[in-house]
C-alpha positions as CSV (number, residue, x, y, z in Angstrom):
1,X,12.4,9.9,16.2
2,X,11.8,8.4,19.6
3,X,13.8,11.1,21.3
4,X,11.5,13.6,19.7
5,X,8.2,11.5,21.2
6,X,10.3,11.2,24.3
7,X,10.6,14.6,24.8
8,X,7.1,15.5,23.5
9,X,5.7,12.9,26.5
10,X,8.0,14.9,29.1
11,X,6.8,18.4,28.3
12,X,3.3,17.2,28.3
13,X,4.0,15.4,32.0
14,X,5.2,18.8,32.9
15,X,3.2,21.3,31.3
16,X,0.7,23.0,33.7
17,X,-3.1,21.3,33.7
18,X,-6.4,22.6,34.0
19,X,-9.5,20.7,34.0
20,X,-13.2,21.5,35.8
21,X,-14.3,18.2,36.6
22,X,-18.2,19.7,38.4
23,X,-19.6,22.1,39.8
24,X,-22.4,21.8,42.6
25,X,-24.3,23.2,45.3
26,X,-22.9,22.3,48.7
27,X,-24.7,23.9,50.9
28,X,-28.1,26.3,50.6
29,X,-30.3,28.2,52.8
30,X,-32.9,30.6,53.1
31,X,-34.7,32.2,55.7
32,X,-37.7,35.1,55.4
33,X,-38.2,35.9,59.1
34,X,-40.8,38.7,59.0
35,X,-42.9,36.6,56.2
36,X,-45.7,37.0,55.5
37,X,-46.0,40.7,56.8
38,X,-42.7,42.2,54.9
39,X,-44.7,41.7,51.5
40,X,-47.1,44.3,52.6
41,X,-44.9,47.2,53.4
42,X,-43.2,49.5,50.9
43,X,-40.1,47.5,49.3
44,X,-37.0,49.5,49.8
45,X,-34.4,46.9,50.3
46,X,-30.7,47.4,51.1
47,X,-28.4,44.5,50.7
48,X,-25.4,43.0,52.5
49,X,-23.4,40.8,50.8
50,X,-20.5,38.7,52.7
51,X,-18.3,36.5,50.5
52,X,-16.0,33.8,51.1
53,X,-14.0,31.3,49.4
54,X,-11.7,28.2,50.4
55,X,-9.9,25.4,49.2
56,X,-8.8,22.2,50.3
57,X,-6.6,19.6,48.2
58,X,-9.0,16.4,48.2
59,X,-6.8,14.0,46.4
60,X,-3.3,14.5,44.1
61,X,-3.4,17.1,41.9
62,X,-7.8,17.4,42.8
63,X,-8.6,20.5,44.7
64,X,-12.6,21.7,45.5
65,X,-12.9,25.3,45.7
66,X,-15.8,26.6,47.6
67,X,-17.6,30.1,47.1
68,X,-20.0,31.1,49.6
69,X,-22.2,34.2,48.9
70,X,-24.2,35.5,52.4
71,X,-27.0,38.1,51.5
72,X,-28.9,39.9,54.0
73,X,-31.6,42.1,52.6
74,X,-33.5,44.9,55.0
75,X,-36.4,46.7,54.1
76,X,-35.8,49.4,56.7
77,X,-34.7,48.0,59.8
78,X,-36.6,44.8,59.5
79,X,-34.5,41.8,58.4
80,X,-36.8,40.8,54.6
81,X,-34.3,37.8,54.4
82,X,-31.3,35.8,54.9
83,X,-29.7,33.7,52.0
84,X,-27.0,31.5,51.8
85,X,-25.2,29.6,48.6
86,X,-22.2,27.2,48.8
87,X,-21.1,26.9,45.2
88,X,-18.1,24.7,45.0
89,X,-16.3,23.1,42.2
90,X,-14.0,20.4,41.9
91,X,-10.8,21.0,39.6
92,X,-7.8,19.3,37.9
93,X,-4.8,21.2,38.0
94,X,-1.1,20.1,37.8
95,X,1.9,21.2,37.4
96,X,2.0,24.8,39.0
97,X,4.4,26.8,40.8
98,X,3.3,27.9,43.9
99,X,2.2,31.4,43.3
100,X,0.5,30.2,40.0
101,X,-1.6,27.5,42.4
102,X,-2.6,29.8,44.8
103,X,-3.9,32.2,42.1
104,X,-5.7,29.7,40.3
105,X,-7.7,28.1,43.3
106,X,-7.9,31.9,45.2
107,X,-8.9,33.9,42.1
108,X,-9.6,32.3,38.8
109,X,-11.5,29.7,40.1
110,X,-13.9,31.4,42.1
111,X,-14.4,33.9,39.0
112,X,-15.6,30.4,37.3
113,X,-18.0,30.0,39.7
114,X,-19.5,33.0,40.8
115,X,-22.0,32.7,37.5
116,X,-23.5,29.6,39.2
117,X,-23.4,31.0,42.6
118,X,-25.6,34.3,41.7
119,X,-28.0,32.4,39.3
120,X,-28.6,29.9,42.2
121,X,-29.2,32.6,44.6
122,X,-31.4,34.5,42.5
123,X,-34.1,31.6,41.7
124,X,-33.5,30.9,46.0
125,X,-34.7,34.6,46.3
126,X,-37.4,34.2,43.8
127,X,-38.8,31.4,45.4
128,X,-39.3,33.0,48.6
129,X,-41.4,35.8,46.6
130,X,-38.5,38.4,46.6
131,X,-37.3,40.1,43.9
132,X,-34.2,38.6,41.9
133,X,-31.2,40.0,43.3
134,X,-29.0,40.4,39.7
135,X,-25.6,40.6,42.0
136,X,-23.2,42.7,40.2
137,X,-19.9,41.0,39.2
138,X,-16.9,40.6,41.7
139,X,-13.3,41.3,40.6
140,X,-11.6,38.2,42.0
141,X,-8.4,39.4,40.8
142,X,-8.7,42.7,42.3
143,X,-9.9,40.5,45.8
144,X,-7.1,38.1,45.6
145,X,-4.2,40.7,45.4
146,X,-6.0,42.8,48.1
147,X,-5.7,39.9,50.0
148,X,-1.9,39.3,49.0
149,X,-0.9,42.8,50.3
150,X,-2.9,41.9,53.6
151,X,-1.2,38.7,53.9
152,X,3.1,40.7,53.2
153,X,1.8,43.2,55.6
154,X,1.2,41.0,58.2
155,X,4.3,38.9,57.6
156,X,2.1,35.9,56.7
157,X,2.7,33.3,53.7
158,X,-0.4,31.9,51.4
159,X,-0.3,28.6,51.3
160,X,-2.5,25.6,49.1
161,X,-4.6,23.5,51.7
């Protein structure tokens, strides 16, 4: 019997771990340069969207993951405005091979917090007067192994900060 509990303990110790432990706004900006005068011409935006994402290891097995969406919206060739969101999440996770790691924190965690990311930018956009953006949904997946072929292309390594 014990070396049944023994060997229940171990393969819990060793089985891989996930836990969100929060989620928060790092950093968040908005700017409307051309206010008030852009809400009186014709609205026929066209939006830029940057997005980024890094990692760093903050303690043990803690790592916070940060997704930054950059929208620029022109109506024309006037600038209507600049927003920024830092969404960033902290998370749990043990017991991971390499390649499983650097998935997790380069793909499946910012899918987790991209929801929070648009809905935050949207009511920033809305409160500037603008109309909600409703960002379509990113493939983090698809992002993550586009970035893996960049990475064995040019001879580098991904590695877990």
């Amino acid at each position: 019997m014990t070396d049944q509990q023994n060997t229940a303990a171990n393969e819990e110790e060793t089985a891989p771990q996930f836990s969100l432990q929060r989620i928060y706004v790092r950093d968040l900006s908005f700017e409307a340069p051309k206010s008030p005068a852009i809400f009186r011409q014709q609205w026929e935006p066209s939006v830029g969207l940057d997005l980024n994402t890094r990692q760093k290891t903050l303690e043990a097995d803690f790592h916070e993951v940060v997704l930054t969406l950059s929208v620029t919206v022109k109506n024309g060739d006037e600038v209507a405005f600049i927003a920024e969101v830092q969404q960033a999440g902290i998370f749990l996770i043990k017991n991971l091979d390499d390649a499983s790691m650097s998935h997790t924190l380069g793909a499946f965690c910012p899918n987790i917090l991209f929801p929070y990311a648009r809905e935050t930018l949207d009511s920033l956009v809305t409160r500037g007067s603008f109309p909600a953006l409703m960002l379509a949904p990113v493939n983090f997946d698809a992002l993550y192994a586009q970035e893996l072929q960049r990475m064995q292309a040019a001879g580098e390594t991904p590695t877990v900060q």
